[in-house]
C-alpha positions as CSV (number, residue, x, y, z in Angstrom):
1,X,-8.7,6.4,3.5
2,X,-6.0,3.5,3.4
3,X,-3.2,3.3,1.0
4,X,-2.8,0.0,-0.8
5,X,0.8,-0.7,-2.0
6,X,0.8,-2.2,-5.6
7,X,3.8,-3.2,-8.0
8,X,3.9,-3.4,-11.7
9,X,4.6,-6.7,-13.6
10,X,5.8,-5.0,-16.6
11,X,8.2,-2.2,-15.0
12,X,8.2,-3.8,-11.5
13,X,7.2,0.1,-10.3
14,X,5.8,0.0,-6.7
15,X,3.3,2.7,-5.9
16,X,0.4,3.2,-3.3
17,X,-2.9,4.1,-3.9
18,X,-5.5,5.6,-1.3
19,X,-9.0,4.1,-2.0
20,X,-12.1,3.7,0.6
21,X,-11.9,-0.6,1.8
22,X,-14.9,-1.1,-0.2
23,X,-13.4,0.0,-3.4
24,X,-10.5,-2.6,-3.2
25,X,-13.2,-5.6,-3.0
26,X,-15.0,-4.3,-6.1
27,X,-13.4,-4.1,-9.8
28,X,-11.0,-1.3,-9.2
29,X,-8.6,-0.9,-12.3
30,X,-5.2,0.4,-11.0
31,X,-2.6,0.9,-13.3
32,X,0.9,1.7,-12.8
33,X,1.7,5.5,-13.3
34,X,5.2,4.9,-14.4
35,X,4.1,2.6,-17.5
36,X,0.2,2.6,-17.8
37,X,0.2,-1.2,-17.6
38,X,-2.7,-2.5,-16.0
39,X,-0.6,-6.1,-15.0
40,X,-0.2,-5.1,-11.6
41,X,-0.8,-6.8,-7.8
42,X,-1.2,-5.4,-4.5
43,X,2.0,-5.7,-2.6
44,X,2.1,-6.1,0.9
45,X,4.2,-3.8,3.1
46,X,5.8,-4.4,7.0
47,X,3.6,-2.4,9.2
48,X,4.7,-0.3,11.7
49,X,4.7,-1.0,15.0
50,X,4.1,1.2,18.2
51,X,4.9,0.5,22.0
52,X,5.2,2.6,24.9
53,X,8.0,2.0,27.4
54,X,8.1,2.9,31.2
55,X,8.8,6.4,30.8
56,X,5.1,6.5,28.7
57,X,7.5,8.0,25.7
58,X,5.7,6.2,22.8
59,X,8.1,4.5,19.9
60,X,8.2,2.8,16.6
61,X,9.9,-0.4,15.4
C-alpha cells in the first residue's frame, strides 16, 4: 500500500498514512495522532529518484 504524507493545521504535525489508492478518493477521515484534529491536508513530499550509471551500480538522488 502507499503512504500519503499529511500535516496538521492546528499542530502543523506531519505524518504519513498507508491506505489502498482507492481509499484516498473516497471520504477517508485522517486525523493527526499528535493532537486528534481532524483540520488536516495531504502534503506532498520530493520523491526519490533512481539512475544507474555505467558501472550498472544503481543510485539515488
Amino acid at each position: 500500500m502507499p503512504n500519503y504524507s499529511f500535516k496538521c493545521r492546528d499542530c502543523e504535525n506531519k505524518f504519513s498514512i498507508s491506505a489502498k489508492m482507492s481509499e484516498i478518493g473516497e471520504d477517508l477521515e485522517v486525523e493527526c495522532p499528535e493532537c486528534g484534529s481532524d483540520d488536516v491536508f495531504q502534503s506532498f513530499d520530493g520523491i526519490g529518484i533512481m539512475s544507474c550509471n555505467s558501472s550498472g551500480s544503481a543510485a539515488f538522488s
